[in-house]
PyMOL commands that place a pseudoatom at each C-alpha (Angstrom):
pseudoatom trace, name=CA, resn=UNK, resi=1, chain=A, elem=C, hetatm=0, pos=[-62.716, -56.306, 136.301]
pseudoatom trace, name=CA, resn=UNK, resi=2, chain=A, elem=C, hetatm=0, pos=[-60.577, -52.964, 136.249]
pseudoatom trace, name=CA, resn=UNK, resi=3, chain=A, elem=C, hetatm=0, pos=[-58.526, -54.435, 133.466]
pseudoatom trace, name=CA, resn=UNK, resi=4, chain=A, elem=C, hetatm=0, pos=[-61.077, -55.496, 131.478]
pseudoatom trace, name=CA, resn=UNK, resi=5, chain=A, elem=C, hetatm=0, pos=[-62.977, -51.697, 131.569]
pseudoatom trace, name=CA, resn=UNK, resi=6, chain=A, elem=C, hetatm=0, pos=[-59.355, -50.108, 130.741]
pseudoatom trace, name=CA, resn=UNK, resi=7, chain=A, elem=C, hetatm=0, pos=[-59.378, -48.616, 127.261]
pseudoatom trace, name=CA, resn=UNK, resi=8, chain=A, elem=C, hetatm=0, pos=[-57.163, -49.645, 124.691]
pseudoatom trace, name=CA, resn=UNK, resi=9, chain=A, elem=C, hetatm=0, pos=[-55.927, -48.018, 121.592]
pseudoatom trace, name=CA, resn=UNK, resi=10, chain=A, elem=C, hetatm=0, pos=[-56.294, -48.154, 117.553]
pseudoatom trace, name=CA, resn=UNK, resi=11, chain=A, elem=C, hetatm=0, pos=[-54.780, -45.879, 114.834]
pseudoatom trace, name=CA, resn=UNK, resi=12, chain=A, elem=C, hetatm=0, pos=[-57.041, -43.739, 113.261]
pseudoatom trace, name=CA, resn=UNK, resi=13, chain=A, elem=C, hetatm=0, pos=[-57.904, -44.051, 109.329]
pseudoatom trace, name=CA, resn=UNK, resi=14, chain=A, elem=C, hetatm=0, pos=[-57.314, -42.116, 106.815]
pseudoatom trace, name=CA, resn=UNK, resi=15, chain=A, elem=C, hetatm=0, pos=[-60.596, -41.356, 106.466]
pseudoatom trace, name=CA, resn=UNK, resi=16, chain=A, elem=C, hetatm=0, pos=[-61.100, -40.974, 109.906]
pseudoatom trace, name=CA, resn=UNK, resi=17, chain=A, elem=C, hetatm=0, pos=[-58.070, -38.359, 109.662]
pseudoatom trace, name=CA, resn=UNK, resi=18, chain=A, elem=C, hetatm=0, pos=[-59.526, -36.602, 106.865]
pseudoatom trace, name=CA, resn=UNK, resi=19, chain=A, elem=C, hetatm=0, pos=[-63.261, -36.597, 108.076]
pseudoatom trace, name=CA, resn=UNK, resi=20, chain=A, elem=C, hetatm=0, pos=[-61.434, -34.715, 111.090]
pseudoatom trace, name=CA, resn=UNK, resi=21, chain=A, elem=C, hetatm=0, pos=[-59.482, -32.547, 109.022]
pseudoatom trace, name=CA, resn=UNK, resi=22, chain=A, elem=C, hetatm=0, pos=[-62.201, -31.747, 107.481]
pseudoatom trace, name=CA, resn=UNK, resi=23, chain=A, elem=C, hetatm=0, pos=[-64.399, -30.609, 110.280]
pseudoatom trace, name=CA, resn=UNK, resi=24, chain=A, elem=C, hetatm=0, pos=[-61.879, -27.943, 110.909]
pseudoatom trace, name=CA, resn=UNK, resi=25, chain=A, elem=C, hetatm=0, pos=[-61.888, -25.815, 107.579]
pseudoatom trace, name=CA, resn=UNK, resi=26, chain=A, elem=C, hetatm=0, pos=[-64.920, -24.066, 108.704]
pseudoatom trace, name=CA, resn=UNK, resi=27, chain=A, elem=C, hetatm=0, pos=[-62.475, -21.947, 111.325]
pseudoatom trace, name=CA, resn=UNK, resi=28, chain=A, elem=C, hetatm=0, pos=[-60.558, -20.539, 108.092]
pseudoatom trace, name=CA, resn=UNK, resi=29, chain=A, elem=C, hetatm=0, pos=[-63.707, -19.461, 106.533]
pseudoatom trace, name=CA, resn=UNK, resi=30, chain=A, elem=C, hetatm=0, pos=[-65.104, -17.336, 109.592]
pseudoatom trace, name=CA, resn=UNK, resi=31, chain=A, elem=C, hetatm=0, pos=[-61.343, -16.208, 110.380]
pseudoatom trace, name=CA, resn=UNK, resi=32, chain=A, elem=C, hetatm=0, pos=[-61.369, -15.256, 106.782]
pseudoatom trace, name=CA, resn=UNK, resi=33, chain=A, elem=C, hetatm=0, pos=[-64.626, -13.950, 107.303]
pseudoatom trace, name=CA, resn=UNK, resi=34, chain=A, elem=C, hetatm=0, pos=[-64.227, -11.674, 110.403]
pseudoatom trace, name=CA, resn=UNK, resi=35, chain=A, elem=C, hetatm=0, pos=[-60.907, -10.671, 108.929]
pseudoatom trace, name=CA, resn=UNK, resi=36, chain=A, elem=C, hetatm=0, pos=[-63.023, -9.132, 105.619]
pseudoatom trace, name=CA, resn=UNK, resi=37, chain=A, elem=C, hetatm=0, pos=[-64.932, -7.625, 107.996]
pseudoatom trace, name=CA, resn=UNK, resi=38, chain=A, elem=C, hetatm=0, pos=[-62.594, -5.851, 110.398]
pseudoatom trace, name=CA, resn=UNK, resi=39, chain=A, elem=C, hetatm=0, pos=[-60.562, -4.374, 107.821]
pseudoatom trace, name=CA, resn=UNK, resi=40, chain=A, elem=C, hetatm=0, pos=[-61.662, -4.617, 104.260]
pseudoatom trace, name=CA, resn=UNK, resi=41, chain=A, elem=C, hetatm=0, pos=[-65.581, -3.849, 104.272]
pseudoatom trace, name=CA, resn=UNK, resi=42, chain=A, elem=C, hetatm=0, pos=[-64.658, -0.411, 106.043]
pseudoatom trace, name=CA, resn=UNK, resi=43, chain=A, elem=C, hetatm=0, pos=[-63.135, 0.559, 102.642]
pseudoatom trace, name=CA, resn=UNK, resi=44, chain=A, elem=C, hetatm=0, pos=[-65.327, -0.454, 100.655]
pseudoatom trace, name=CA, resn=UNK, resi=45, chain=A, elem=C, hetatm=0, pos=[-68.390, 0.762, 101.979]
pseudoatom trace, name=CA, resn=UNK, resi=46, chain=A, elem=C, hetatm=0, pos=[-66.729, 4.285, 104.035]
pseudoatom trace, name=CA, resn=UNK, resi=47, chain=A, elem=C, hetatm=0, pos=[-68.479, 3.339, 107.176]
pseudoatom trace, name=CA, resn=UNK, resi=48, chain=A, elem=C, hetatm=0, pos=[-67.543, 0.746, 110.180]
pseudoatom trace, name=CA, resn=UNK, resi=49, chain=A, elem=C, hetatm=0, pos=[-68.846, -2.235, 110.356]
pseudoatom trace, name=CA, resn=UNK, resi=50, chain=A, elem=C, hetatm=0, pos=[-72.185, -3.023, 113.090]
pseudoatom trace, name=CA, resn=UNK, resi=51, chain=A, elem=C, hetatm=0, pos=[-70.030, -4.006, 116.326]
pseudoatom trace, name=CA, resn=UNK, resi=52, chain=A, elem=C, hetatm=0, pos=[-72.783, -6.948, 116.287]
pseudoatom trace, name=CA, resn=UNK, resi=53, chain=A, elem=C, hetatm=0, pos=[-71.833, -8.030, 113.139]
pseudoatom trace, name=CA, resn=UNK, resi=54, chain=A, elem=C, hetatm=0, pos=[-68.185, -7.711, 114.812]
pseudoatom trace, name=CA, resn=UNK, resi=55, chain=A, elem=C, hetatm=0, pos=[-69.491, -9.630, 117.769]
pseudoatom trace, name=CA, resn=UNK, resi=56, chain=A, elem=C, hetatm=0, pos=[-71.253, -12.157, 116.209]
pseudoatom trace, name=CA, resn=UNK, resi=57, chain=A, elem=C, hetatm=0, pos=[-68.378, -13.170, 114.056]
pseudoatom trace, name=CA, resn=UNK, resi=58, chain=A, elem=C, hetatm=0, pos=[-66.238, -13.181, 117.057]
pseudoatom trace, name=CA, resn=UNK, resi=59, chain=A, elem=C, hetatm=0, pos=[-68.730, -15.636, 118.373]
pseudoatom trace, name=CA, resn=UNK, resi=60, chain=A, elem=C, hetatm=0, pos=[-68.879, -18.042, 115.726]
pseudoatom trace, name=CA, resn=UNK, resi=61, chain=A, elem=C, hetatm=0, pos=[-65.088, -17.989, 115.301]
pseudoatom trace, name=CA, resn=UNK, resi=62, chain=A, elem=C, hetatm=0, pos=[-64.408, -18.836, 118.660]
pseudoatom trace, name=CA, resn=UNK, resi=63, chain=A, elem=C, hetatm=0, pos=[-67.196, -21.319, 118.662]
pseudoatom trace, name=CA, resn=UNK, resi=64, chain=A, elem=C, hetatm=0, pos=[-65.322, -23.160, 115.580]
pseudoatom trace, name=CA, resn=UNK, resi=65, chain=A, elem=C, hetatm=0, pos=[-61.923, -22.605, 117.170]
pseudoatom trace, name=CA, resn=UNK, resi=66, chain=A, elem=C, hetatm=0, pos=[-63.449, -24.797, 120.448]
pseudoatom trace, name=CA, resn=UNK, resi=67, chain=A, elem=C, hetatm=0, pos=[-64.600, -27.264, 117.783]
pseudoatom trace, name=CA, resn=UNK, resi=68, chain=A, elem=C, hetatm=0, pos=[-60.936, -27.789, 115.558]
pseudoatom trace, name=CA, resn=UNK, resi=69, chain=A, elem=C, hetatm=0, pos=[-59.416, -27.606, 118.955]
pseudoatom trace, name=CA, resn=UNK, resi=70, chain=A, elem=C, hetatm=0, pos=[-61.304, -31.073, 119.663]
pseudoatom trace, name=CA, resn=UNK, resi=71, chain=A, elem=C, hetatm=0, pos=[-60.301, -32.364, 116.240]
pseudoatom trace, name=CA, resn=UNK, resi=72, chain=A, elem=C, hetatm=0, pos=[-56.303, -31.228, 116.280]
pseudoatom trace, name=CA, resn=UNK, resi=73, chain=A, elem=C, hetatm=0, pos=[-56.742, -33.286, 119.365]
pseudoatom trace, name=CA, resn=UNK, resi=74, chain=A, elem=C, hetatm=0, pos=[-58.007, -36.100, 118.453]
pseudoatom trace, name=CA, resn=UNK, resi=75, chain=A, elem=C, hetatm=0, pos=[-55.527, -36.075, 114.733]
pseudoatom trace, name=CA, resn=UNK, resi=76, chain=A, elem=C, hetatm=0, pos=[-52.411, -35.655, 117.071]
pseudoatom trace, name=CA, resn=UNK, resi=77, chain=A, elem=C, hetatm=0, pos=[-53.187, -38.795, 119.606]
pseudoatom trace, name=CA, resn=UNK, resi=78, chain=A, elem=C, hetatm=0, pos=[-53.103, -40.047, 116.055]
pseudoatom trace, name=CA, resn=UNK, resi=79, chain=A, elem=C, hetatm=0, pos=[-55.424, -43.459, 117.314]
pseudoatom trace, name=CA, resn=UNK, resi=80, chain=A, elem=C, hetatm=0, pos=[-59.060, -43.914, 118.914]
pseudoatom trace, name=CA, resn=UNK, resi=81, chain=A, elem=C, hetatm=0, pos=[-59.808, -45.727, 122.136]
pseudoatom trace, name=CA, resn=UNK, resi=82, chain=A, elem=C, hetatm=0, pos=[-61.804, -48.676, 122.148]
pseudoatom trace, name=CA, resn=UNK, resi=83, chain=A, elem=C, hetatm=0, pos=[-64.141, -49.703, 125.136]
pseudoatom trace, name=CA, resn=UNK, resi=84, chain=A, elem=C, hetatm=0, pos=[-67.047, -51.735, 125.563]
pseudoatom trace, name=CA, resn=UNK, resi=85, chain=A, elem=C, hetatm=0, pos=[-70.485, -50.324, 126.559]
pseudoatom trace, name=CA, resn=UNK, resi=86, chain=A, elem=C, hetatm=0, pos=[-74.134, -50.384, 126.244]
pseudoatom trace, name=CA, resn=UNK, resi=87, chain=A, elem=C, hetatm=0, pos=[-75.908, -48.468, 123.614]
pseudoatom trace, name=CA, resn=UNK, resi=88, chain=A, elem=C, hetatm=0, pos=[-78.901, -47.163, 125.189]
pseudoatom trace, name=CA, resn=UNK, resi=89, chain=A, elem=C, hetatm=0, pos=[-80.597, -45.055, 122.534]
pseudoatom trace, name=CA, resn=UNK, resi=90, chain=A, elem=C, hetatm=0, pos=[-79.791, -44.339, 118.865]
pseudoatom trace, name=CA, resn=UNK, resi=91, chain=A, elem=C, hetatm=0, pos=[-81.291, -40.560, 117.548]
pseudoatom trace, name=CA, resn=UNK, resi=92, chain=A, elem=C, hetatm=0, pos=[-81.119, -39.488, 113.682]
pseudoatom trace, name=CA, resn=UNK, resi=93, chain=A, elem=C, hetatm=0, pos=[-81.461, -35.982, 112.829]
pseudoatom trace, name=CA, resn=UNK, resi=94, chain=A, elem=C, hetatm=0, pos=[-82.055, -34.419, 109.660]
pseudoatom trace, name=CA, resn=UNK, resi=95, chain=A, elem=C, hetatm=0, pos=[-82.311, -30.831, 109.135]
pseudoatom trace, name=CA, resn=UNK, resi=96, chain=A, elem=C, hetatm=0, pos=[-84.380, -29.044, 106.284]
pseudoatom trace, name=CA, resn=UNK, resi=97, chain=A, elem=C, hetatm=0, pos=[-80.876, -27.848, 104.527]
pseudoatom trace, name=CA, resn=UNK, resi=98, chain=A, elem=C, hetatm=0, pos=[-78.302, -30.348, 105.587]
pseudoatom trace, name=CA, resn=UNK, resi=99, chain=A, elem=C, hetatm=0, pos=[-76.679, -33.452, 106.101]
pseudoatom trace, name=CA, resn=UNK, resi=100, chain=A, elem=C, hetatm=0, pos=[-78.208, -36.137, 109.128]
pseudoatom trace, name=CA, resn=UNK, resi=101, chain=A, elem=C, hetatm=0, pos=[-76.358, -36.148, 112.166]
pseudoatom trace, name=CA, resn=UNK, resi=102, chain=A, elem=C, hetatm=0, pos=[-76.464, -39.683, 114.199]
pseudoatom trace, name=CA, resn=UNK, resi=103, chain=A, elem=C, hetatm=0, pos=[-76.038, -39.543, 117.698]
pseudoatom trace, name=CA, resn=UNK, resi=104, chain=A, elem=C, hetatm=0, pos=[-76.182, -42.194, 120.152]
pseudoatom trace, name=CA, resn=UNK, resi=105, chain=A, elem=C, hetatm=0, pos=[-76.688, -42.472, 124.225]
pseudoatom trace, name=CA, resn=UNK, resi=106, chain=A, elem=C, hetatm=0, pos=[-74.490, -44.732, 125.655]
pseudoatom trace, name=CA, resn=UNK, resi=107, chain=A, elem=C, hetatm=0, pos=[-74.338, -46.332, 129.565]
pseudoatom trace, name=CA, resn=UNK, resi=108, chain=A, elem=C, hetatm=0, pos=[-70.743, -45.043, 130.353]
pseudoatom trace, name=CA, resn=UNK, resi=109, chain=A, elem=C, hetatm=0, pos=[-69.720, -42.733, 127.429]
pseudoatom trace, name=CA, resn=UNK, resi=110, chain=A, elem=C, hetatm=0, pos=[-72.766, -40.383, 127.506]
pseudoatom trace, name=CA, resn=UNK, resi=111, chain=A, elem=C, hetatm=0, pos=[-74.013, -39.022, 124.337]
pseudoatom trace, name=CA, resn=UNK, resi=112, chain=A, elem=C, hetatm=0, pos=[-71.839, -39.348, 121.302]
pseudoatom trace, name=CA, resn=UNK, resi=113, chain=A, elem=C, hetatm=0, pos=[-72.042, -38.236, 117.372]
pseudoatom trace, name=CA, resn=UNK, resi=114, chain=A, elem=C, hetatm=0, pos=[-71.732, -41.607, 115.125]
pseudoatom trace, name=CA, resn=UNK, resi=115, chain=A, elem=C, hetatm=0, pos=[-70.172, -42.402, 111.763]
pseudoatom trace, name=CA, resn=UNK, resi=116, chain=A, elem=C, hetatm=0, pos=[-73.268, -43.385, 109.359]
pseudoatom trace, name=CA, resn=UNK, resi=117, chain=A, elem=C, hetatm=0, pos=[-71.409, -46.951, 109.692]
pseudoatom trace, name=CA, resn=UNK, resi=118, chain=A, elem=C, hetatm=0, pos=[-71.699, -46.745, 113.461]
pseudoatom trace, name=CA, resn=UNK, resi=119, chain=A, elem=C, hetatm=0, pos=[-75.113, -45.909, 113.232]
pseudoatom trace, name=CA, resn=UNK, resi=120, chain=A, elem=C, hetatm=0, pos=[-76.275, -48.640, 110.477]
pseudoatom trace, name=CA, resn=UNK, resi=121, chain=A, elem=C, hetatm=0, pos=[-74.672, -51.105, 112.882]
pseudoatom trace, name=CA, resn=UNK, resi=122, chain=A, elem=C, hetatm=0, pos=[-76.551, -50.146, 116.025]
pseudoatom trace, name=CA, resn=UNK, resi=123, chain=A, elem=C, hetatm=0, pos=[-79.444, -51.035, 117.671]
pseudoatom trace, name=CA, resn=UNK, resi=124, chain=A, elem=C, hetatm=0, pos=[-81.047, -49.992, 121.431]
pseudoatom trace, name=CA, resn=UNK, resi=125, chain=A, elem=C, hetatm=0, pos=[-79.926, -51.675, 124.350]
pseudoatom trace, name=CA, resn=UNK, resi=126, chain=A, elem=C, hetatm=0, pos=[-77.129, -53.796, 122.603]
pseudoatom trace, name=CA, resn=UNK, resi=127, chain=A, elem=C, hetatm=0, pos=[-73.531, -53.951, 123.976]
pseudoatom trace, name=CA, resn=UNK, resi=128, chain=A, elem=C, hetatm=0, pos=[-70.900, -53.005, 121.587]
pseudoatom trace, name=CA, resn=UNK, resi=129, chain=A, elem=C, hetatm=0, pos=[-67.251, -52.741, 121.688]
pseudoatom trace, name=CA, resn=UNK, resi=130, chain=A, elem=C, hetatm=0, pos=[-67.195, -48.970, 120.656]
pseudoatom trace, name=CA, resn=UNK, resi=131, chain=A, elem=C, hetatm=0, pos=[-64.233, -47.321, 118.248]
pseudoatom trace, name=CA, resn=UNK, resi=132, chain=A, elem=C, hetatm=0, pos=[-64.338, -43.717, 119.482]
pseudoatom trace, name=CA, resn=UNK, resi=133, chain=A, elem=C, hetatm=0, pos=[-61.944, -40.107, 119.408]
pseudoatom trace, name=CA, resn=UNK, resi=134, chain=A, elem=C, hetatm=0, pos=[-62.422, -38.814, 123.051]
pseudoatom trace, name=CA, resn=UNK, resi=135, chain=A, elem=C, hetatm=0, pos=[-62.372, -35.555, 122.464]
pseudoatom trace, name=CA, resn=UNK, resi=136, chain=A, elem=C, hetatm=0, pos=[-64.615, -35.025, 119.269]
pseudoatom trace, name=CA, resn=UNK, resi=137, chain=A, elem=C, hetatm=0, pos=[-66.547, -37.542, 120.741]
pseudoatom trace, name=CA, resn=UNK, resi=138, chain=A, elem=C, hetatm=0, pos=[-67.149, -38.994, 117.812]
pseudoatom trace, name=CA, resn=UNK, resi=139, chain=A, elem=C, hetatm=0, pos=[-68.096, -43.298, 117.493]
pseudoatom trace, name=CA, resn=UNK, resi=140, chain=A, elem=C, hetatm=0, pos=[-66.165, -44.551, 114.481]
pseudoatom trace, name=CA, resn=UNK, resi=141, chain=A, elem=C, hetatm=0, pos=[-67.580, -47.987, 114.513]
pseudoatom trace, name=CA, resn=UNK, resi=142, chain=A, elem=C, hetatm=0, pos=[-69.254, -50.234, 117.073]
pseudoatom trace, name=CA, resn=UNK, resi=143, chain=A, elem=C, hetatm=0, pos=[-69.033, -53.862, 117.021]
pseudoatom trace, name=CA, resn=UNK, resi=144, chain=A, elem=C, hetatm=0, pos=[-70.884, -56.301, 118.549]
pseudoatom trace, name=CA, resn=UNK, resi=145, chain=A, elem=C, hetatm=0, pos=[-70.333, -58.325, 121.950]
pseudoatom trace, name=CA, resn=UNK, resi=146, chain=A, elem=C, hetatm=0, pos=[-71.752, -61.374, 122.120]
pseudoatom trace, name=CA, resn=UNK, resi=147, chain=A, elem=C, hetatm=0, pos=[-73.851, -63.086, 125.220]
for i in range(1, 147): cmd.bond("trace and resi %d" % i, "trace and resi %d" % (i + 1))
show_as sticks, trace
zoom trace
């Protein structure tokens, strides 16, 4: 039974390495961002920048650094694990200005984000043999178990 619940491995796309390559540009923006901030709005304006403003920035910039941490993670195991598991509830959000999110609840793996594939493919209280990064925590794919 142990062996059977042991996770194994599978390389990761290139689409799967450039979706999380992609999730990390935002940290150059707000680096970029708190950077203009700090040292070049002082000249332009004569005055120092709001120490919120400052703070803020700081926030958000170490928010996004947690987040590419995650993904440099997951790009330099260079493969996601595979394990099998019940999904237990499938969520769709949709906000007024961007893109859905999918997330999904499963019995072992807890709460996860899913690919749009993953999501299409998934249905309440199925088991699945789930294609995930572990620390992203992001489902790449789910397939189905049958019996």
């Amino acid at each position: 039974m142990l062996e059977s619940q042991a996770a194994r491995t599978v390389p990761l796309s290139a689409g799967q390495r450039a979706r999380l390559i992609i999730e990390m540009v935002p940290l150059g923006f707000f680096v970029l961002a708190l950077l203009f901030v700090v040292f070049y709005l002082p000249r332009l304006t004569g005055t120092p920048p709001s120490l919120a403003l400052i703070l803020f920035l700081g926030l958000v910039v170490a928010v996004m650094a947690w987040i590419a941490l995650q993904r440099l993670r997951d790009l330099t195991a260079g493969a996601a694990l595979v394990e099998e598991d019940r999904l237990e509830r499938l969520v769709r959000s949709r906000s007024a200005s961007g893109p859905q999110a999918f997330h999904g609840r499963f019995e072992r793996l807890g709460r996860m984000r899913l690919s749009r594939a993953a999501y299409k493919t998934g249905q309440n209280g199925a088991r699945y043999r789930v294609f995930y990064s572990p620390a992203s925590r992001i489902v790449w794919a789910l397939e189905p178990l049958e019996g």
